[in-house]
N, C-alpha and C positions, 0 to 999 in steps of 0.2 A: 691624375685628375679624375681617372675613371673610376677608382677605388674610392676619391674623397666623393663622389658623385652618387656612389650605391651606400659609402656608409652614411650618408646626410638624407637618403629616402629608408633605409631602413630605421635614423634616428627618430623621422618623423613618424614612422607606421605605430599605430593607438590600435590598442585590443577594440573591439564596439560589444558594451554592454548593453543589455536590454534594459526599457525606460524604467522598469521596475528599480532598476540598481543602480541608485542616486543617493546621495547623501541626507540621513535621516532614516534609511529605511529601519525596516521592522523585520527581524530574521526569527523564525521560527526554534522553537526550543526542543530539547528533547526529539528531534528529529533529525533524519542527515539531512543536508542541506544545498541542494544541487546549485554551483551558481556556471552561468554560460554566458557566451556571447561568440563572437566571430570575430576572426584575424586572417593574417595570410596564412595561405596553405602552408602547414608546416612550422609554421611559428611556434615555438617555446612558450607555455602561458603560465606565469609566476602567480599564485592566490596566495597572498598574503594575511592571517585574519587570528589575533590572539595572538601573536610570538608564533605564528607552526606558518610553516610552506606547503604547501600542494603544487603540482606542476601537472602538467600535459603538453601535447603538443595538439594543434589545431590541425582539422585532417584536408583532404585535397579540397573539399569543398570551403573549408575554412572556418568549418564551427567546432567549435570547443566546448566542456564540460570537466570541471570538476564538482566532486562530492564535499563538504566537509563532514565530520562527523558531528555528530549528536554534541549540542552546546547548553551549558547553563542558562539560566535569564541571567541578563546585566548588561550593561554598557552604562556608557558610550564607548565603542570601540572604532578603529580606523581598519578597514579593508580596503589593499591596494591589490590591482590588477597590473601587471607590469607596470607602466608608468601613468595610472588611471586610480585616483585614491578617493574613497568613498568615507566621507567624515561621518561621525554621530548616528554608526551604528547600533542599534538597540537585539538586543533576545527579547523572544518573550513570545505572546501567541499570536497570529497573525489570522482573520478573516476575511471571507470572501462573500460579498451581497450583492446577489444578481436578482433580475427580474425586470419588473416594467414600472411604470409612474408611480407606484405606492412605497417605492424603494427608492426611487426618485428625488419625494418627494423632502424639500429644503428644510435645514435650517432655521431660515427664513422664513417660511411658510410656515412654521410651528409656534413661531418664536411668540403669538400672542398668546398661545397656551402655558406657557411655563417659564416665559418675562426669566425674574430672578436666577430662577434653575440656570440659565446659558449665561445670561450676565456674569454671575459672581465666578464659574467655573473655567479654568484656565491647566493642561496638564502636560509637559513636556514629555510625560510618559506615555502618552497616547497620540500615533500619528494617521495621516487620515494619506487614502492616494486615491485620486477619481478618475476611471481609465474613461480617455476622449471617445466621444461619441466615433464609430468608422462600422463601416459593413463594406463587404467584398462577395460577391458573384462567384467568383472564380474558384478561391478553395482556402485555404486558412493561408495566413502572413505568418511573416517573422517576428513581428512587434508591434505592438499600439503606440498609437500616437504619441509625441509628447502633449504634459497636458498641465496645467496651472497651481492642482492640486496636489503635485506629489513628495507626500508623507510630511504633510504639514502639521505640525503638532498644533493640538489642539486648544482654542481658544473659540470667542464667540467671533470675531472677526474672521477667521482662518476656514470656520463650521461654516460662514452663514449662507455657501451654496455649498456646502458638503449635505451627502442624504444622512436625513433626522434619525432614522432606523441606527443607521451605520455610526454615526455620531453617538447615540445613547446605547449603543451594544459596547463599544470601545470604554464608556464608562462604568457600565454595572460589570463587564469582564475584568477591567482592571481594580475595581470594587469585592470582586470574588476571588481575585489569585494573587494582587501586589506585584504581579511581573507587567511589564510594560506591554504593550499591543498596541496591531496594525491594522487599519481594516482599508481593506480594497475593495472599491465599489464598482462595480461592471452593469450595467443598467441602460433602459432609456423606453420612455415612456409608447404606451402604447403598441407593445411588440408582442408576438402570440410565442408561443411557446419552441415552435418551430423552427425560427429565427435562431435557437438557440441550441440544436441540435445540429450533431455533425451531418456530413452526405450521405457515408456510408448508411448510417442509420434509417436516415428518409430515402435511400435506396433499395432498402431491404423492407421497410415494413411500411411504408405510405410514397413510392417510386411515383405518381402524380404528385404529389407535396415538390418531391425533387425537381421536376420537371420546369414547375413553375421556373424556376431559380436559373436553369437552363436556358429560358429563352429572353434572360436579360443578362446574359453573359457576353452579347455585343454592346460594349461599350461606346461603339461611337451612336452606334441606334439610342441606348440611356442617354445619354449626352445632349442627340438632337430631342429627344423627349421631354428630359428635362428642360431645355430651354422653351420648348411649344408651352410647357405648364407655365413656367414663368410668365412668359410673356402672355399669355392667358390670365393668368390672376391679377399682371399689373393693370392690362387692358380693362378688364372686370371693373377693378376700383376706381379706374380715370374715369370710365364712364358712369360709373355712381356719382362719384364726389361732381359730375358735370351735370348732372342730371336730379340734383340733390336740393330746393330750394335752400334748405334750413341754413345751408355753407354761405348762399351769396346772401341770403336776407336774415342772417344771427340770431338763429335761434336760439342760441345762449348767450343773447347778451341778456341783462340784466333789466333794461328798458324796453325789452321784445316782448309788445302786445297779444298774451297768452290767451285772452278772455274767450275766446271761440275754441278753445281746442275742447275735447272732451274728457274729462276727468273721469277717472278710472283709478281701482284698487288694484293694488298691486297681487293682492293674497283673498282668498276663500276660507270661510273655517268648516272644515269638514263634521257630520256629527261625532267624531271623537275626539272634535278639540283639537287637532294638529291644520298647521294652516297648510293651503297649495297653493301652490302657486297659478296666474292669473294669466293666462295668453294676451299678452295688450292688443294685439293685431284681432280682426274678426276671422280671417283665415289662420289654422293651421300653417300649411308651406307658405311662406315670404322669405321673397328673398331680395333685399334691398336695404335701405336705411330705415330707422323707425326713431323717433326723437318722443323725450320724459322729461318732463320738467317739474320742481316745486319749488315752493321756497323756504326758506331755514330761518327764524328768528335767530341773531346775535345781541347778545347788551352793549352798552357802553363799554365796560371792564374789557370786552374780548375783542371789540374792534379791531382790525388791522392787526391781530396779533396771528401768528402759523398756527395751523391745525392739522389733525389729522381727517382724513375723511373717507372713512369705513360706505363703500357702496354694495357691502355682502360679495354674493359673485351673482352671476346674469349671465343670460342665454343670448346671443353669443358673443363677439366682437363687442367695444366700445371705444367710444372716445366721451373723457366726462368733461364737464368743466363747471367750475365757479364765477358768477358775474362776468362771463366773457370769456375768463383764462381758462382754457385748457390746465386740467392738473392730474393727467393721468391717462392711459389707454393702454388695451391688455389685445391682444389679435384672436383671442379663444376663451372658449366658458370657462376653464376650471379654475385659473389663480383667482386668490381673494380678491376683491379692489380693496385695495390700500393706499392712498394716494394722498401726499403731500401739498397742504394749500398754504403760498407763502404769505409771508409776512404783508400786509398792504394791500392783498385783496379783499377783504370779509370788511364790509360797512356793519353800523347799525343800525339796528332794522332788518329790512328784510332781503335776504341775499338769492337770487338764482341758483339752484343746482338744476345741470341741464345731462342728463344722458342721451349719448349717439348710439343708440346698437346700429350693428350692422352683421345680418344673418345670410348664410347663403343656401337656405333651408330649413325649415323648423320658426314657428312664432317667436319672436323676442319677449322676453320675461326675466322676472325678478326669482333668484329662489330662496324661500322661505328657509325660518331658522338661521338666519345669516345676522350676521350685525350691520346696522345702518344706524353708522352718526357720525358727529360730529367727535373728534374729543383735541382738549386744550391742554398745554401742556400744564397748566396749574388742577389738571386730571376733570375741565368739568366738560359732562359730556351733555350734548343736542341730540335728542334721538330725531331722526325724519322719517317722516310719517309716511303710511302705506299709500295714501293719495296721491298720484301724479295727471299731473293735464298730459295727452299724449296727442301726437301727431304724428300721419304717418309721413315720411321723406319723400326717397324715392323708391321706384320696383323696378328692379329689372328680369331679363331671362335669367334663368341659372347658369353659374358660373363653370362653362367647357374645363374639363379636368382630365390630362392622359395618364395614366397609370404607369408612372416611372420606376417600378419595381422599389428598388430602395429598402430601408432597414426592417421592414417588415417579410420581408419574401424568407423561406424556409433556406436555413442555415448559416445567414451572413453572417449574423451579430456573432455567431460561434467562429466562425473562421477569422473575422479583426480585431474580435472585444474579448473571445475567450480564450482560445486554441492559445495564441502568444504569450499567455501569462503563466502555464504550464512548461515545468514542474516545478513554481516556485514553491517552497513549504509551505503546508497553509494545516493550520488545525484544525478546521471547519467551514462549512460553506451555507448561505442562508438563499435560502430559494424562495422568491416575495414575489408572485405571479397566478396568473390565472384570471384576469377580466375579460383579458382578450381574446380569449378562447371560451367562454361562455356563450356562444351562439349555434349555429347547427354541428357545428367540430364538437363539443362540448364530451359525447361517447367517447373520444380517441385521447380524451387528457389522459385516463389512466395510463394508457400503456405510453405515452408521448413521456409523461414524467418519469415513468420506473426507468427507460431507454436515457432520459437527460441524467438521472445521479448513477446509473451503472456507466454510463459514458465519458460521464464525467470522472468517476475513480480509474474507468482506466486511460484517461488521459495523464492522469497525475500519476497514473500507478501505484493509486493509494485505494488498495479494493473496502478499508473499512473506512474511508474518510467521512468522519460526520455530518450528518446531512441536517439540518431544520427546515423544515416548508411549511412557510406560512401561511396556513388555510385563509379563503377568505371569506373578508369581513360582511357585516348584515349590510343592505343596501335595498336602496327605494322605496316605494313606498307598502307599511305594513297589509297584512288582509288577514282572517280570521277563519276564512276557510282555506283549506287543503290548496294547494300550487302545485302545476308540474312547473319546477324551477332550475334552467338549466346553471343556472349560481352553484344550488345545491347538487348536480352531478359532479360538480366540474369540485365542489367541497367535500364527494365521498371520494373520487379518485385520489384529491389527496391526501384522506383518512387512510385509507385505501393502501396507499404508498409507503407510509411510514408505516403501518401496521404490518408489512410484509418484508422490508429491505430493511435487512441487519443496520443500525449506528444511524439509525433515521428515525426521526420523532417529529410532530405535529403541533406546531405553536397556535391552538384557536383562541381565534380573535371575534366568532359574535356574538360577544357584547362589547364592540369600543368602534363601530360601525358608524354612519350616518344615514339617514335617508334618505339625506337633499345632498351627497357629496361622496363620488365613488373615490375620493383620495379623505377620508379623516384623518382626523389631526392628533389623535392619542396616541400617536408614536412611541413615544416614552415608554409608554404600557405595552406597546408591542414587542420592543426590545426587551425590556424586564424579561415575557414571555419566552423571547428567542434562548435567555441567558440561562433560563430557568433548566429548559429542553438540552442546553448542553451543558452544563453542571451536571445537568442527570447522566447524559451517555459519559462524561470524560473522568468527572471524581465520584461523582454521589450518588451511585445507584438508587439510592434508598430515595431520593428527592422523589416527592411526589407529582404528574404533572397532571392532565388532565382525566377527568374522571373515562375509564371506558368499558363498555359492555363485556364480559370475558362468558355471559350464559346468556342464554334465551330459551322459557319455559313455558308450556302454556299449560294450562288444564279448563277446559270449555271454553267462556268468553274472558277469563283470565292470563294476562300472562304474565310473566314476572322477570324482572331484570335483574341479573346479579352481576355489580359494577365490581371495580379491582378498589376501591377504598368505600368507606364510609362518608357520607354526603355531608355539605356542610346544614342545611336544613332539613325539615322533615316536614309535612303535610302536602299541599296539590302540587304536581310539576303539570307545565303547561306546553301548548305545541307538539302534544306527541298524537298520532295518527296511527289505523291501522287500516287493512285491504284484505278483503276477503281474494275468491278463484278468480275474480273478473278484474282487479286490479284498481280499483275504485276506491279512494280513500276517504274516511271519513276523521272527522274528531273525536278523541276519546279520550276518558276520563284517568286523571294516573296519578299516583299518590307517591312521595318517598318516604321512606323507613330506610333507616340505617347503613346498608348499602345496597340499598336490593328500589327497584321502581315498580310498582303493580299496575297493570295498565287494565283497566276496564273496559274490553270492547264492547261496543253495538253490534258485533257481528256474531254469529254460532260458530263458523270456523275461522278464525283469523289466519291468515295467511301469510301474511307481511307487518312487518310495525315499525314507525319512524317520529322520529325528534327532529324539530327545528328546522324540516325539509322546507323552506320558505326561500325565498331573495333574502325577505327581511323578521325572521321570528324574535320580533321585539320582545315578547312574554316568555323567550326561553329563561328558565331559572334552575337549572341543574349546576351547582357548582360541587366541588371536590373540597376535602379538607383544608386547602393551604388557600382556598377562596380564585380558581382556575373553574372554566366555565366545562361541561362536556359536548363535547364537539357532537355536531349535527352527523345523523346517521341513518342508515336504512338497514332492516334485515329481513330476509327469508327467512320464517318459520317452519319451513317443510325443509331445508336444508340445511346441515352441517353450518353454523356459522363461520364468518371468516373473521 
């Protein structure tokens, strides 16, 4: 009995794979291939993969590791682990896209930019995996989460919260090489750079960064914190929504006596012709409810039929509705409003749209350049107009907030979202970051980033693993004079970066920026860019990518740029600057020819000279042969350039 009793718990003991190694994955090519997990101490572990065996035995602590060797692209093939069998294995090349909100950023979200594009495109060759949001205090895991997304091949259904980045990188790669790909998205918006570095690292070179991290490593303290916030934010809203006329006396109904409110534009048009947006409140800081109303002409034809209803995006919170119904509400500024109005609400005539902001800091407003209408599925669109009647709701104090540490503090995300997913094979890594560290940190991104990709290969133990880091994009609003712009510090660090660490290259993206929107939606073209940057390091040396400075000359108030290709126009380049001994920048005049830029100072000795140092240098026009933008930059004249 006591033999059939050990051999019926040994039948039942299962190797434990990491979530990565599920059926459908994506195994790297041309590389060895580490796969691991855990068992009992000592256990026998069978790798079954192609007709060949591997074994090991699992050690006292109970983790395991075999290697395979270097594999062709192809599948679908079956890997079994002792008695654990992983179907509709693929080869091929496998990515990694980490960073914050603009790596983030859906699918869905994009999907009114390129409609067709995601529609018609369906490819079993290309799977997607999106590791679960998790951060830990303490030090790195064993494994991320299970998670909804993993290695789902790709389709528009399967995409449509998979990141847009990651989604059109899997296609223009498998577009450029015919083998299959995987791309693993590791992300989560809003996170500083920090987050995503080990301890050792922030204990050696910013030991206050680590500290932070320290004193939220009592979890039952997080715990009771976290609950204080909660219950602080629900309190917050109970007493709004109780405190709120517009809720008990319907401000959006459709029969709700508007005539006294005060009508106001939503947008300014500046004298360049770009609109701004309108503070509806007379105060700056509010913080409370503030209610918009207009109304929409419908014909007969459209009556009663569904719509779509584009409310742009708004500052902050909303709740929208039509004639009464509720058909939508988003809890923060940045998603689009999108919102579906059914069938049996819209009369004809004249219909209510009513907006609920609800801010808890900063005036409620509309942001320009956004789309506002109507549109009908037989495509005919109602634009609504900049006028809204506005009233305000209610105000309260500002909403008590305790500081629960969380996904933002220095090293979690590295310890739950990244450290676990090492050393699965990967043949590149895309690094899509940097908003959030643009404020008084903004000096320390250089050496933060060079410390994240060296850190990163030797997590993998891949010292040449290719790197892309995606500069960022233009953002806010343009100006014509000189900026100290910490956007543009935080854009040389990581000029900067790639320009110095071997198999790392610089994806610039400003021109496909917005003004009124730090997440744009030209994804598509960012990927292109990522794809471009490794074709260059992995097959195509010779690919061209962004135009960049390799001399700096000056002779009196002249100086003259000599780029590494030939430009694609010739006459004035614009946004370029120069600084004498005092560090003072002015505007100055610059022409291109051929491959060389002449920059015309206002000064006798120029010191310094810079392009597209802006948040937002709209009027940058420096593009390179293949139609790639050159990336914003700064140099010393008096020194060696870098």
């Amino acid at each position: 009995m006591i033999l059939a009793l050990i051999g019926a718990v040994a039948a039942d003991a299962k190797v434990q794979l990491p979530q990565l190694f599920q059926s459908g994955m994506v195994l790297q090519r041309g590389k060895p291939i580490p796969v691991w997990g855990k068992a009992d101490a000592g256990e026998q572990v069978r790798v079954t993969f192609r007709k060949k065996v591997y074994e090991t035995t699992a050690g006292k602590d109970g983790r395991w590791c075999v290697v395979l060797p270097q594999q062709k692209a192809g599948g679908p093939f079956q890997m079994t682990v002792n008695d654990v069998t992983i179907d509709d294995c693929l080869v091929g090349d496998v990515w990694l896209c980490s960073g914050q909100s603009n790596i983030d950023v859906t699918v869905e979200r994009v999907y009114p930019q390129y409609g067709k594009v995601i529609d018609d495109y369906r490819n079993d060759q290309i799977r997607m995996f999106r590791v679960q949001t998790d951060f830990d205090t303490h030090g790195p895991k064993g494994d991320v989460k299970p998670t909804s997304i993993n290695w789902k091949p790709v389709s528009k259904e399967n995409a449509w919260l998979f990141s847009a980045v990651g989604y059109f990188l899997g296609r223009e790669m498998y577009e450029k090489t015919g083998v299959p790909q995987g791309v693993i998205v590791n992300s989560l918006g809003g996170t500083p750079i920090q987050a995503w570095l080990p301890a050792d690292t922030l204990k050696q070179h910013f030991p206050a960064e680590y500290e932070r991290t320290v004193f939220y490593q009592d979890d039952e303290m997080v715990r009771a914190m976290q609950r204080a916030n909660q219950q602080a934010q629900s309190r917050w809203q109970r007493l709004l929504n109780d405190a709120d006329p517009g809720l008990a006396e319907h401000y959006d109904a459709l029969d709700f006596d508007d005539s006294q409110w005060e009508v106001k534009s939503a947008f300014t048009i500046q004298p360049n012709g770009r609109p701004q947006a309108q503070n509806l409140t007379k105060e700056f800081r509010y913080n409370g409810s503030f209610w918009a109303r207009q109304y929409v002409q419908v014909d007969a034809a459209h009556a009663g039929l569904p719509a779509r209803l584009l409310v742009g995006t708004l500052y902050d919170a909303d709740q929208t509705y039509v004639n009464g119904r509720q058909v939508g509400s988003t809890g923060y500024q940045y998603p689009p409003r999108r919102y579906t109005i059914p069938a049996g609400v819209l009369v004809e005539g004249r219909n209510a749209l009513t907006v609920r902001f609800v801010t808890k800091g900063g005036a409620p407003h509309f942001i320009p350049e956004k789309p506002y209408k109507l549109i009908f599925d037989d495509g005919t669109e109602v634009a609504l107009s900049e006028q809204w009647r506005i009233h305000e709701g209610a105000r309260l104090q500002s909403c008590p907030s305790m500081d629960a540490g969380g996904q933002n503090l220095p090293t979690v995300l590295y310890n739950a979202m990244l450290y676990p997913l090492a050393p699965y094979a990967l043949q590149g890594v895309v690094w899509y970051q940097g908003e959030s560290n643009t404020g008084g940190d903004a000096r320390h991104y250089e050496t933060w980033l060079t410390q994240l990709v060296t850190g990163w290969r030797q997590l993998w133990q891949m010292p040449d693993l290719p790197f892309m880091v995606v500069q960022l994009a233009n953002y806010m609003e343009p100006t014509d004079q000189p900026q100290n712009s910490n956007w543009s510090v935080v854009r040389e660090a990581q000029r900067q970066v790639a320009a110095k660490l071997a198999n790392t290259e610089l994806a610039c993206i400003i021109d496909l920026g917005e003004a009124v929107d730090i997440h744009p939606l030209r994804k598509r073209e960012v990927a292109k860019r990522i794809a471009t940057g490794f074709d260059h390091m992995l097959w195509n040396r010779k690919t061209l990518l962004s135009p960049q400075v390799v001399k700096a000359e000056t002779a009196g108030r002249q100086i003259v740029l000599t780029l590494d290709q030939p430009l694609q126009t010739e006459g004035a380049v614009y946004e370029c600057e120069v600084a004498g001994a005092d560090g003072r920048f002015q505007n100055a005049v610059a022409t291109a020819k051929g491959d060389r830029i002449i920059v015309q100072s206002p000064l006798d000795a120029p010191q310094q000279v810079r392009y597209a140092w802006k948040n937002n240098p709209v009027r940058a026009n420096v593009y390179g042969k293949t139609g790639l933008p050159m990336s914003p930059f700064t140099y010393s004249l008096s020194v060696p350039n870098k």
